[in-house]
C-alpha positions, 0 to 999 in steps of 0.5 A, a space after each residue: 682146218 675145219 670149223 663147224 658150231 653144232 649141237 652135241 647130243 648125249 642120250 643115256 639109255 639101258 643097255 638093253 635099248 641102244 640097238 633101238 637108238 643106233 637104228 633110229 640115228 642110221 634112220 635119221 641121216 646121223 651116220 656116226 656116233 661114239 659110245 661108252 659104258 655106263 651105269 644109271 642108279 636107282 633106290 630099291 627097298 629090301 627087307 632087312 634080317 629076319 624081315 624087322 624093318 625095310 631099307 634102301 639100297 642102291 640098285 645098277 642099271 647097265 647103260 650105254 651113253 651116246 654122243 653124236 653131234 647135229 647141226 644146230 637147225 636140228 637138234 630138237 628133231 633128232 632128240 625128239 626122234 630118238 627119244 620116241 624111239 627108245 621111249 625115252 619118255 617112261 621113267 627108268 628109260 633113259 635121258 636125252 640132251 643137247 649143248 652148242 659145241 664147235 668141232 675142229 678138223 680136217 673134215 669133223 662132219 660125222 652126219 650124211 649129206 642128205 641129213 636135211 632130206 630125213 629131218 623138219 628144221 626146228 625154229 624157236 624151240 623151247 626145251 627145258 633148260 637143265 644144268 649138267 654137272 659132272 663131278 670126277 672123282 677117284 673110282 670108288 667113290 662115286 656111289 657115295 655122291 650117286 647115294 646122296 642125289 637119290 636120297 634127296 630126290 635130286 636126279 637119277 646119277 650115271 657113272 661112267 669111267 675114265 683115268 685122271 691125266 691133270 694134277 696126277 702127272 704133274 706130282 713126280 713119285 707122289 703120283 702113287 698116292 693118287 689113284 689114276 682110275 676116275 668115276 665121272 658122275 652126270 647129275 642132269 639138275 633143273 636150273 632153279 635147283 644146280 647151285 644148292 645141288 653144287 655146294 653139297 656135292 662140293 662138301 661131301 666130295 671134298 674138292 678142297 684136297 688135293 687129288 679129289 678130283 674136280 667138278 664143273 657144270 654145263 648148260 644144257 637143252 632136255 628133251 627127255 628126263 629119267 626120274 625114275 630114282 626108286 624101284 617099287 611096285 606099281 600101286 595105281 594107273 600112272 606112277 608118280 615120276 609120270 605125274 611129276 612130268 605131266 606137272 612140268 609140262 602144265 607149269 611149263 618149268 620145273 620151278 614149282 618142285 624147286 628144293 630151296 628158295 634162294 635166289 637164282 644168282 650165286 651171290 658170291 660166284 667167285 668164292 665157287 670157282 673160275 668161269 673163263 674157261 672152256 672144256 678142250 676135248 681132243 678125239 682120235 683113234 685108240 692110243 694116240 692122244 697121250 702126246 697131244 695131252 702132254 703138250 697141251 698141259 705143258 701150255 698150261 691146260 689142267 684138268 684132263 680126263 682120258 675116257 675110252 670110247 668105241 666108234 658106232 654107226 655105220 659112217 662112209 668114213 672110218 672117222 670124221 677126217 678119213 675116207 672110207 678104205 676099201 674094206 671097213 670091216 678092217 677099221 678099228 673102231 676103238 676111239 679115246 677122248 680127253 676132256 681138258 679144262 683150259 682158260 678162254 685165253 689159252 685155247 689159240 695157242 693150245 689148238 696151235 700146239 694140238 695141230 704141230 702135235 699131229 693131232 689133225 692128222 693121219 694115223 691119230 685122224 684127231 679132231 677137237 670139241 670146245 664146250 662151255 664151262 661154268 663153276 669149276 671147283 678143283 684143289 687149288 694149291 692153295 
């Protein structure tokens, strides 16, 4: 089996623009990547009854969230190439960014050969360090936290969709109480601001009671923003959102718009939630993962969330462990991935178990993401 540690890339952007970045990654050498629905939201004003007053109400932006993976050599030059290819530096657009991952399989290598004849090498780069929240919630309940980060000017929230496989599997009959469609919200926060932004999502989710899902965080490296969080009239030559990234860019941080003067430090970490552990993601063709998953949280995995995703890209393979059969056009491109939460410890044995599953093989052709975690808060029993 193969190990490479890369770069994972996701870049958030409006529907209307993701041919734009499908052609820019065909461009560069990265000749697959996986795809899922979404949506960015934003504030609008509009009048109230009889035009006595004005309000803010919620608008949705379809959106198409990207994954691809790079080698780590090159993550600044691929972010930077689709972000200028989209135009991902107006607000309203999109985001960009990147975390060190490491890919298991047969043959997890989803870029061209020739990757390195397309791409400068970026040595020393210096991107923006923002935090990545992802808070997983029953459907239906996403728009109250989405409506809570724009109020305060924290982020423009993405929701995407997925179905709960964790604490709802293990209930029995008491399943039923708990919905299995899921809503994954992305708050993309600057550093000095993720642990105010996380006690108040905590608070207003609930994480205390059972079956309200759970939320973790992820550094991340930013090579473009949306701060486009209101929807209104233009009334000068730039807005203020390019005002706001013009700033950033002189202090060379977003330390001067910080919301709270605590210390950077959690002082009581441990109080928030575990810090040993990994995300597990499993990736593999469309209907295949269900029994890997199973034997995974029989292991003692927890935390699972199956999200469906659709294979772009026109890649020599039909996934990153198969050769490319004779007619492509017969390939379905319908993939699915499970995000699990496991302790650093468990990760030997559950990618023993994942393997004797079949997982790496024909006909799932699965291959495996670990990702680091910080701050997981979920109901604990207790």
């Amino acid at each position: 089996m193969k190990c490479l540690e890369v770069s994972k890339i996701s870049c958030i952007v409006d529907s209307r623009l993701s041919l734009l970045v499908d052609a820019e990654l065909e461009r560069v050498g990265i000749s697959e990547s996986y795809g899922m629905k979404a949506k960015q939201l934003t504030l609008s004003e509009h009048s109230t009854l009889f035009s006595l007053g004005r309000r803010m109400v919620i608008e949705e932006d379809r959106a198409d969230l990207f994954r691809f993976y790079v080698p780590r050599e090159y993550e600044e030059s691929v972010m930077d190439f689709v972000a200028r290819a989209a135009d991902l530096y107006l607000p309203g657009r999109g985001s960009i960014f990147a975390e060190h991952t490491t890919l298991e399989g047969n043959n997890p290598d989803p870029w061209r050969p020739d990757l390195k004849d397309h791409l400068p090498v970026t040595k020393n780069a210096k991107s923006p360090v923002y935090e990545l929240i992802r808070c997983i919630v029953k459907r239906g309940d996403g728009d109250a936290l989405a409506r809570m980060a724009l109020d305060m000017g924290l982020c423009v929230p993405i929701i995407s969709y997925g179905e709960g496989m964790g604490l709802r599997n293990k209930l029995g009959l008491l399943r039923i109480t708990i919905p299995v469609e899921k809503e994954i919200i992305w708050f993309l926060i600057p550093e000095g601001d993720v642990d105010f932004v996380l006690d108040a999502v905590i608070r207003k989710a609930g994480m205390d009671q059972p079956g309200k899902g759970f939320i973790y965080r992820s550094p991340v490296r930013v090579r473009a923003v949306n701060t486009r969080m209101m929807r209104d009239k233009r009334r000068h030559v730039a807005s203020m959102e390019q005002v706001i990234s013009v700033l950033d860019e002189i202090r060379g941080s977003t330390d001067w718009r910080r919301l709270h003067g605590a210390p950077r430090t959690r002082r009581n970490k441990a109080a928030l939630g575990k810090t040993s552990l990994l995300s597990f993601t499993l990736i593999c063709e469309e209907g295949s993962v269900e029994e890997s998953v199973r034997m995974a949280m029989e292991k003692g995995a927890g935390g699972a969330t199956l999200v469906r995703l659709s294979r772009r890209g026109s890649g020599a393979s039909s996934t990153p462990s198969t050769a490319k059969p004779p007619d492509s056009k017969l390939v379905s491109r319908a993939r699915e991935t499970c995000d699990l939460i496991v302790e650093r410890t468990l990760v030997a044995n559950l990618e023993e178990t994942v393997a004797a599953s079949g997982f790496f093989d024909p006909p799932v052709n699965g291959f495996l993401e670990l990702g680091h975690v910080a701050d997981v808060v979920t109901w604990s029993g207790a």
